[in-house]
Rosetta silent file (secondary structure, phi, psi, omega in degrees, C-alpha in Angstrom):
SEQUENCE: XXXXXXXXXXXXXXXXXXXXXXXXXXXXXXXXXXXXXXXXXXXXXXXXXXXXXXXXXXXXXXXXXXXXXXXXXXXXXXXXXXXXXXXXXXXXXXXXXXXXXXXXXXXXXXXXXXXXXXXXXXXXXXXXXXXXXXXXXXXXXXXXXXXXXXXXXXXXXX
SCORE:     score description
SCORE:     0.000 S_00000001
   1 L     0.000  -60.264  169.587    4.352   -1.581   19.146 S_00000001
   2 H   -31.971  -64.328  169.376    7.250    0.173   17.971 S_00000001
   3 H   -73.756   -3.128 -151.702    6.977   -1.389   14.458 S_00000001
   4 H  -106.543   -9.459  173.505    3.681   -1.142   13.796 S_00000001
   5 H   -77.510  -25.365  175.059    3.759    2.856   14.713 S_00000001
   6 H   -77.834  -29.014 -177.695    6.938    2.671   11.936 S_00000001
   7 H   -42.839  -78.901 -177.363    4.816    0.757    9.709 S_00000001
   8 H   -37.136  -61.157  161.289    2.214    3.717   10.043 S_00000001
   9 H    -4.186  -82.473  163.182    4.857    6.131    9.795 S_00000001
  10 H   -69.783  -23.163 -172.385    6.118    5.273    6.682 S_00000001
  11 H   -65.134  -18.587 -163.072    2.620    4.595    4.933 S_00000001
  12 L   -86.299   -3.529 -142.960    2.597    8.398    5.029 S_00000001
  13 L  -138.659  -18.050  169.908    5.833    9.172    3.061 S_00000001
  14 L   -56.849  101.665 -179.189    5.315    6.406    0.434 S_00000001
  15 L   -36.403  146.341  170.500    5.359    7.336   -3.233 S_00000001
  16 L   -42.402  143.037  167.398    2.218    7.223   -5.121 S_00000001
  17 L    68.165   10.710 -169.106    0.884    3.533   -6.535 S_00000001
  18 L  -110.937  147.853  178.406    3.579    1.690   -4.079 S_00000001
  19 L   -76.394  134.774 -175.336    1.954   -0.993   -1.726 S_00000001
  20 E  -144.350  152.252 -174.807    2.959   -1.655    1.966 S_00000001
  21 L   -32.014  149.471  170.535    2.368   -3.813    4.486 S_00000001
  22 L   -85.256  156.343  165.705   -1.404   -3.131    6.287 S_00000001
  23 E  -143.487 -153.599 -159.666   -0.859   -2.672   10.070 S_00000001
  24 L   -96.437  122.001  153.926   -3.014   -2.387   12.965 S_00000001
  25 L   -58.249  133.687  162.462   -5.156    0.951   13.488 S_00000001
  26 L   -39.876  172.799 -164.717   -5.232    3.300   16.275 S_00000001
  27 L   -84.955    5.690 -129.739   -7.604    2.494   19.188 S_00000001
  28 L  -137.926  -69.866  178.677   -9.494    6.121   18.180 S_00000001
  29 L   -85.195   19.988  164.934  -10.243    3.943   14.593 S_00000001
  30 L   -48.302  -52.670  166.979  -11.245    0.473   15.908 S_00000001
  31 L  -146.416  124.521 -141.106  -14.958    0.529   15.844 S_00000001
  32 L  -139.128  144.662  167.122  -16.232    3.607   14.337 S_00000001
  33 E   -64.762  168.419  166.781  -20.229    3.506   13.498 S_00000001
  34 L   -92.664  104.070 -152.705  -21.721    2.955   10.413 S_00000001
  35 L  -160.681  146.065  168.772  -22.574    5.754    8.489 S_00000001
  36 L  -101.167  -12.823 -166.605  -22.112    7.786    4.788 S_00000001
  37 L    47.711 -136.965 -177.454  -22.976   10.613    4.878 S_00000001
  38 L   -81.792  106.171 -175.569  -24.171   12.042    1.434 S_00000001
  39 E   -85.268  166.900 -173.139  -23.060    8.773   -0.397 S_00000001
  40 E  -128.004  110.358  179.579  -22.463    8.124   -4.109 S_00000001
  41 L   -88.212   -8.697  146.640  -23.942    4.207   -3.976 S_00000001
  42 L  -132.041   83.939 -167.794  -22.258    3.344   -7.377 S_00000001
  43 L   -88.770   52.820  151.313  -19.212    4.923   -7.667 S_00000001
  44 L   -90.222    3.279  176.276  -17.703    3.211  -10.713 S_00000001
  45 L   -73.164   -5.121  139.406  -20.253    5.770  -12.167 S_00000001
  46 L    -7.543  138.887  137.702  -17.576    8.099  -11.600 S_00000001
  47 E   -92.792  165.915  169.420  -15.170   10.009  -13.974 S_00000001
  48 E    49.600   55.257 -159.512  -11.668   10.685  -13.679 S_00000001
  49 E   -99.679  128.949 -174.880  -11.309    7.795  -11.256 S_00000001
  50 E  -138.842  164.606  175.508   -7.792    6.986   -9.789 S_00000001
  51 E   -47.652  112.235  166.106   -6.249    5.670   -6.559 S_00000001
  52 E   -49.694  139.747  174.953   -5.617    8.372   -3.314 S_00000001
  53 E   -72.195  153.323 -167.483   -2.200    8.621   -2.982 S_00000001
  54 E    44.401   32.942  168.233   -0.533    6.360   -0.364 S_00000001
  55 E  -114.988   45.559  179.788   -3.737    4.224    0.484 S_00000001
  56 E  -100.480  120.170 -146.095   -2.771    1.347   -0.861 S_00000001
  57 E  -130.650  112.380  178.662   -2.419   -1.541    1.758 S_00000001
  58 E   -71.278  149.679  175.637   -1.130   -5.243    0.688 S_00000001
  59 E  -118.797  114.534  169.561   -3.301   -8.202    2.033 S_00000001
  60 L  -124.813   45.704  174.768   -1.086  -11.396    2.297 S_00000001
  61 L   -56.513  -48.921  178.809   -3.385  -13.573    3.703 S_00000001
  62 L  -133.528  129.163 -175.384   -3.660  -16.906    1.584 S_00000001
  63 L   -67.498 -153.907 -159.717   -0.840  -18.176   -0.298 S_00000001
  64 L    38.947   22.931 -155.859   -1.190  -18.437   -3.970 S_00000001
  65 L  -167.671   25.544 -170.465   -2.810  -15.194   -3.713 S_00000001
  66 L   -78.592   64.295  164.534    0.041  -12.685   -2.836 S_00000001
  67 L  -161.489   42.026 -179.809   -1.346   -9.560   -5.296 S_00000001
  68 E   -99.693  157.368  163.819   -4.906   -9.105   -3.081 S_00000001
  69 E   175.322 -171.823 -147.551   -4.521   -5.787   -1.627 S_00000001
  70 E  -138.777  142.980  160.274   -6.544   -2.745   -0.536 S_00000001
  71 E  -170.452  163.619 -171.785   -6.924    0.969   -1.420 S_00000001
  72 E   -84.055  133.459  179.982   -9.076    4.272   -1.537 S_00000001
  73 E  -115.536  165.332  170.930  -10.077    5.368   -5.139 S_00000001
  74 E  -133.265  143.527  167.649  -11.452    9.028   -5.810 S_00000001
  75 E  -149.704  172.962  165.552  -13.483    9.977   -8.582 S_00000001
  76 E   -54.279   94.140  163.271  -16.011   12.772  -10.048 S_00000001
  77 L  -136.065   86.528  165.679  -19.959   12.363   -9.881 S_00000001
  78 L   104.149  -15.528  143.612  -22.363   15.360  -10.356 S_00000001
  79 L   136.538   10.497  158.422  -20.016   18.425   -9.976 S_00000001
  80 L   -93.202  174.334  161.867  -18.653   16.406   -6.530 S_00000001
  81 E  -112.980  157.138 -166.357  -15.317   14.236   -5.648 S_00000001
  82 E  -133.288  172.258  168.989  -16.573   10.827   -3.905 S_00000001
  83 E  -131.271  136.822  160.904  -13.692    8.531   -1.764 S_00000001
  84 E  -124.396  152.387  160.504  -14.132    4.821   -1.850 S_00000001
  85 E   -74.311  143.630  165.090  -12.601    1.868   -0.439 S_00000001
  86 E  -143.418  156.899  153.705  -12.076   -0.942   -2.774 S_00000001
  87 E  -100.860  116.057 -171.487  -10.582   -4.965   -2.888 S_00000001
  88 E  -119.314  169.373  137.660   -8.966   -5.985   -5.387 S_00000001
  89 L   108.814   24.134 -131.199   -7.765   -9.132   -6.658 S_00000001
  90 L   -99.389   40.151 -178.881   -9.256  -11.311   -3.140 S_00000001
  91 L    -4.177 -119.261  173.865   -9.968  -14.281   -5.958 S_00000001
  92 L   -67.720    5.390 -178.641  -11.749  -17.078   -4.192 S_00000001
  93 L   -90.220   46.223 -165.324  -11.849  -15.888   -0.844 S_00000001
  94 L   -49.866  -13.306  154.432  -15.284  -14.412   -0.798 S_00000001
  95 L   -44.302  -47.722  179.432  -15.736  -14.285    2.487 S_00000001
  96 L   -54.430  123.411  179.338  -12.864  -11.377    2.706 S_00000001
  97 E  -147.898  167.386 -164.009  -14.634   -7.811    2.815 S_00000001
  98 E  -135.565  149.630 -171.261  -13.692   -3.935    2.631 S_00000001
  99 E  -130.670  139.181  176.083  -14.377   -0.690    4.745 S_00000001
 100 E  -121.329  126.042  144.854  -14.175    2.601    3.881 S_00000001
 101 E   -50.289   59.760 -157.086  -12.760    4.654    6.848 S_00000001
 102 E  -126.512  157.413 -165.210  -13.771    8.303    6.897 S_00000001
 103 E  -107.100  152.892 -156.808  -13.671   11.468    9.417 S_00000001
 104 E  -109.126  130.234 -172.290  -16.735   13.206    8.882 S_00000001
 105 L   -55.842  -65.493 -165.982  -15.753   17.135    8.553 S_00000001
 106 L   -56.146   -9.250 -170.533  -18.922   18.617   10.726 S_00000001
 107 L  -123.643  -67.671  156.390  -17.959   16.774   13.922 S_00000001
 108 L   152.041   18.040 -179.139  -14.854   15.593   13.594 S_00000001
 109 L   -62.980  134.181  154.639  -16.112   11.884   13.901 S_00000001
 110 E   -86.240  146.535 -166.052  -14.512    8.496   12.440 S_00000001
 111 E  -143.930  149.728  171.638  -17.278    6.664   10.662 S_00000001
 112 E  -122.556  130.391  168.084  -17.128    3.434    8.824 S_00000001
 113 E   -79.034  160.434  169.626  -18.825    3.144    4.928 S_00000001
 114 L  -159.225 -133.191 -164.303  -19.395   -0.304    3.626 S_00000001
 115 L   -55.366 -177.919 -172.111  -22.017   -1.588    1.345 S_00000001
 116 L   -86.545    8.989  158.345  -23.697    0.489   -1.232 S_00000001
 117 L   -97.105   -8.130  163.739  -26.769    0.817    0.258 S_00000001
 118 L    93.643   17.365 -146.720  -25.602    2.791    3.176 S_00000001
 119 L  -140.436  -28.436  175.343  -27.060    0.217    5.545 S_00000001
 120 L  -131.030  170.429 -171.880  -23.814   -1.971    6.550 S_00000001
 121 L  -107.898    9.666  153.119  -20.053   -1.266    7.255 S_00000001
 122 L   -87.306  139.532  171.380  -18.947   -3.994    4.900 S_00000001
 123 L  -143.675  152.135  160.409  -18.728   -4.485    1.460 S_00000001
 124 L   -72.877   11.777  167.774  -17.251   -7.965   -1.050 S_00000001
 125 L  -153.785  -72.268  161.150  -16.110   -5.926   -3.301 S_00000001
 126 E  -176.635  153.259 -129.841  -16.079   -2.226   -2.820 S_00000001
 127 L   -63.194 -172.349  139.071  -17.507    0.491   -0.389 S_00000001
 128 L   -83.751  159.066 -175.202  -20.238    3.490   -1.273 S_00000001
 129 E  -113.680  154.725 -177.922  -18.347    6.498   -1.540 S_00000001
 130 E   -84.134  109.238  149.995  -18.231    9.702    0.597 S_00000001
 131 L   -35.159  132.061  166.800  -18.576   13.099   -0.403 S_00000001
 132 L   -74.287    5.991  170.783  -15.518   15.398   -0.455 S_00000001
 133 L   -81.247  -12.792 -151.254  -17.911   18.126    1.238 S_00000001
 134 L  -143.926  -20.278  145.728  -18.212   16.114    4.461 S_00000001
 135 E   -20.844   99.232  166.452  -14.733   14.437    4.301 S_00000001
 136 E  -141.251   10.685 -177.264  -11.081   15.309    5.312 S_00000001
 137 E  -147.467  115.706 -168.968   -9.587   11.785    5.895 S_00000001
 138 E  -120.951  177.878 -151.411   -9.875    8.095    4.225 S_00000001
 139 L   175.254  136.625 -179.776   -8.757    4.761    5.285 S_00000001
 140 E  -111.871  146.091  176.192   -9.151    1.522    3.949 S_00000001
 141 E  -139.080  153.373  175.533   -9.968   -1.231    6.265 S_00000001
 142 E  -146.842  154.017  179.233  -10.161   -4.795    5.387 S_00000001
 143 E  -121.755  150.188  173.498  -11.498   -8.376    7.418 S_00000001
 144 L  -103.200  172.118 -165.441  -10.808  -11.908    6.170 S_00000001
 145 L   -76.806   -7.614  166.260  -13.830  -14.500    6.534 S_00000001
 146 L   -72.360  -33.681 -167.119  -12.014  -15.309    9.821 S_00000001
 147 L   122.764  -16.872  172.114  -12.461  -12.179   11.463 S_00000001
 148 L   -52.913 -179.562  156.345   -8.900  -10.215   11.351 S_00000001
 149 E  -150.345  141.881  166.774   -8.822   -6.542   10.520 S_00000001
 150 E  -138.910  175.931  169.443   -6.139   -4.941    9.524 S_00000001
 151 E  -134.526 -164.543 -162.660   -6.088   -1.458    7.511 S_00000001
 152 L  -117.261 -165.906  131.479   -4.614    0.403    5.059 S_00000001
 153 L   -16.791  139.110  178.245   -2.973    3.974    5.315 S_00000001
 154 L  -124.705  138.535  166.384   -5.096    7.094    6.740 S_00000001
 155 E  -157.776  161.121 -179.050   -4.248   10.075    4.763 S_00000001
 156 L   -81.976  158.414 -157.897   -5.756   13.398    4.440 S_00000001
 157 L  -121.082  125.292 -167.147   -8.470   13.869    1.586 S_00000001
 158 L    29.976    0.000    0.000   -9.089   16.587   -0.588 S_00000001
């Protein structure tokens, strides 16, 4: 218990672009509905698109295959900022899917994005993205074809 609240800890204090272990979410972000709000359903259609700082979450799941890992990207569409989840590198393990983790501003609800139709909390590659009007928190989440979950960093958003 102890490490995995230092784990958390530290994801917050972590220089931009550096990766750290994933650890277990609070019980408050376990199973959050599925929902999007106003969604951006392809956000590499984006501009100015870069990484949130400190969501980047390593996945070390199958050996040969230590540079899979997990993070929130933000980018520009239509005079908005969108948040996404994305996986990168998860080579043959298709099975292996991504969550985007976000608290929705009017209520103060955690909700989980997934594919890009707005219809599932999962996605194989990466999430739909959230408007930064309805936003104030992101989180990467990620499951192997087994069934773990582990997540990335929660940090606040725009």
């Amino acid at each position: 218990m102890f490490r995995k609240a230092f784990i958390a800890s530290l994801a917050t204090i972590v220089a931009a672009g550096a990766v750290v272990a994933l650890a277990d979410a609070p019980a408050s972000a376990a199973d959050q509905p599925t929902f999007c709000g106003s969604w951006l359903q392809q956000p590499s259609k984006a501009s100015s698109i870069k990484a949130v700082t400190g969501t980047r979450g390593l996945v070390n799941y199958y050996p040969g295959n230590e540079n899979e890992y997990i993070q929130v990207n933000e980018g520009s569409y239509s005079g908005h900022w969108y948040a996404w989840a994305k996986l990168y590198n998860s080579g043959s393990n298709s099975s292996d899917t991504v969550a985007l983790i976000w608290k929705y501003t009017p209520n103060g609800g955690l909700y989980q994005c997934g594919n890009r139709s707005g219809d599932s909390g999962w996605a194989l590659d990466y999430t739909a993205g959230v408007r930064d009007t309805q936003s104030s928190r992101v989180q990467a989440k990620f499951k192997t074809g087994d069934g773990s979950v582990e997540y990335g960093p929660a940090v606040a958003w725009r």
